[in-house]
N, C-alpha and C positions, 0 to 999 in steps of 0.2 A: 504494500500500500504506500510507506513513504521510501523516497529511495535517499534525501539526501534531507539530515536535520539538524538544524543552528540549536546551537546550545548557547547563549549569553552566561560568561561568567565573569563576576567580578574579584577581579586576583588577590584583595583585601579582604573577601568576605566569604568563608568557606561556607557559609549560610546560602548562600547564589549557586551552589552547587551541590553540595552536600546531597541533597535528597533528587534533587534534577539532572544531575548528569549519569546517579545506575539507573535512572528510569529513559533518558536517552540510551543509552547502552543496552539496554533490553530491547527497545522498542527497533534499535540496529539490529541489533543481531536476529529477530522476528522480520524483520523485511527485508536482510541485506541491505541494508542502509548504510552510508557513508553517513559519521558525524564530522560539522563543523567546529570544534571548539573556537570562540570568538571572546575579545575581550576590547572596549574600548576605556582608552584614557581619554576623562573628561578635558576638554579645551579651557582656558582662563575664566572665558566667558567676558572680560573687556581687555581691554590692548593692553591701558594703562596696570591691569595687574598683573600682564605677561611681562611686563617690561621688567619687573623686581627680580626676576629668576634670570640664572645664565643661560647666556643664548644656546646653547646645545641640551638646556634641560628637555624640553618637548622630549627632542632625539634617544636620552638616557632612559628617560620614561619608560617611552616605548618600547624601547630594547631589553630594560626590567620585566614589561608586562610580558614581551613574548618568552623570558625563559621560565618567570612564572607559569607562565597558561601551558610551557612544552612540560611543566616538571607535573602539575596537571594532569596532563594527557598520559606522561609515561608510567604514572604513579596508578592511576584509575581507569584507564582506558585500557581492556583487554587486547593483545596482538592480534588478538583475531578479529577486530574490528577497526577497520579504514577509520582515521582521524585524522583530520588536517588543523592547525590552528593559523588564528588570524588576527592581527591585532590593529587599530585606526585609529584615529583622535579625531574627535569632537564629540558632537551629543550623543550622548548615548544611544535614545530611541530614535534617532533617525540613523547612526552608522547601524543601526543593529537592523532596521527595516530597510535600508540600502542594501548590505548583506547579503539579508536574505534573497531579494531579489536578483542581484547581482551574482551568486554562486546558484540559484536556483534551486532553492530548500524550498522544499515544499509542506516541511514542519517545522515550527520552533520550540522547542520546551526549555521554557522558563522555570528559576524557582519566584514564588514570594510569599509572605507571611502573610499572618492574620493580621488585620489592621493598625489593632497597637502597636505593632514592629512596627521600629526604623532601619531601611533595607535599601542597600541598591537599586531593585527594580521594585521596590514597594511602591505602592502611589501612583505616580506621576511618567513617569516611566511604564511600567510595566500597564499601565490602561493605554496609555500612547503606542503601546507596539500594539498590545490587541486591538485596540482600536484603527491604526493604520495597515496594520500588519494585510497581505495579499495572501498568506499563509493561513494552514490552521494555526493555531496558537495551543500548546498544551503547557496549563501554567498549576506547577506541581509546587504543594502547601508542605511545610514542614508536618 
């Protein structure tokens, strides 16, 4: 049923993944699905408060999040299931519905909490992807 499915994980927040990515991994290995593990690092969000950081911060970032997201993949992701990771900067809910589209998932599974959590893809985010999202959306609760 799905062949190829984005996993959003936030590399600070073992809660973003913890329970959503063995339910990715099952739902692989039931369809021969290829997972995407995905991570983005949020952008300054104004100039003036990119300017305070050295210029190659973005760059280090970045290159943080991807060994995070591989150590991830190598750590939780059986060998017998195709994973690629991917890592972008800017918003979140929109690199993550860009993504999807762009690789051609045709699922995402998401984690997020009960309400009262404060969560990476709590809130505001994780409605913004289901909401935008072209995909099914499987958005799995602690």
């Amino acid at each position: 049923m799905y062949k190829k499915i984005l996993v959003p994980i936030d590399i600070n927040q073992e809660s973003s993944w913890k329970t959503a990515l063995p339910k990715a991994v099952h739902m692989a290995k039931e369809n021969g699905a290829k997972l995407f593990l995905f991570t983005v690092v949020p952008d300054f969000g104004m100039a003036v408060v990119g300017s305070f950081f050295p210029k190659d911060y973005a760059q280090k970032a970045m290159e943080h999040a991807e060994y995070e997201l591989k150590a991830i993949a190598r750590n939780h992701v059986p060998t017998d299931v195709s994973a690629t990771c991917y890592v972008r900067h800017g918003s979140i809910y929109k690199e993550i519905n860009k993504a999807a589209d762009t690789l051609g998932a045709d699922l995402i599974v998401l984690a997020s909490h009960r309400p009262e959590d404060s969560d990476f893809l709590l809130g505001p985010n994780a409605a913004r992807i289901v909401r935008h999202a072209r995909q099914s959306v499987f958005v799995v609760r602690d």
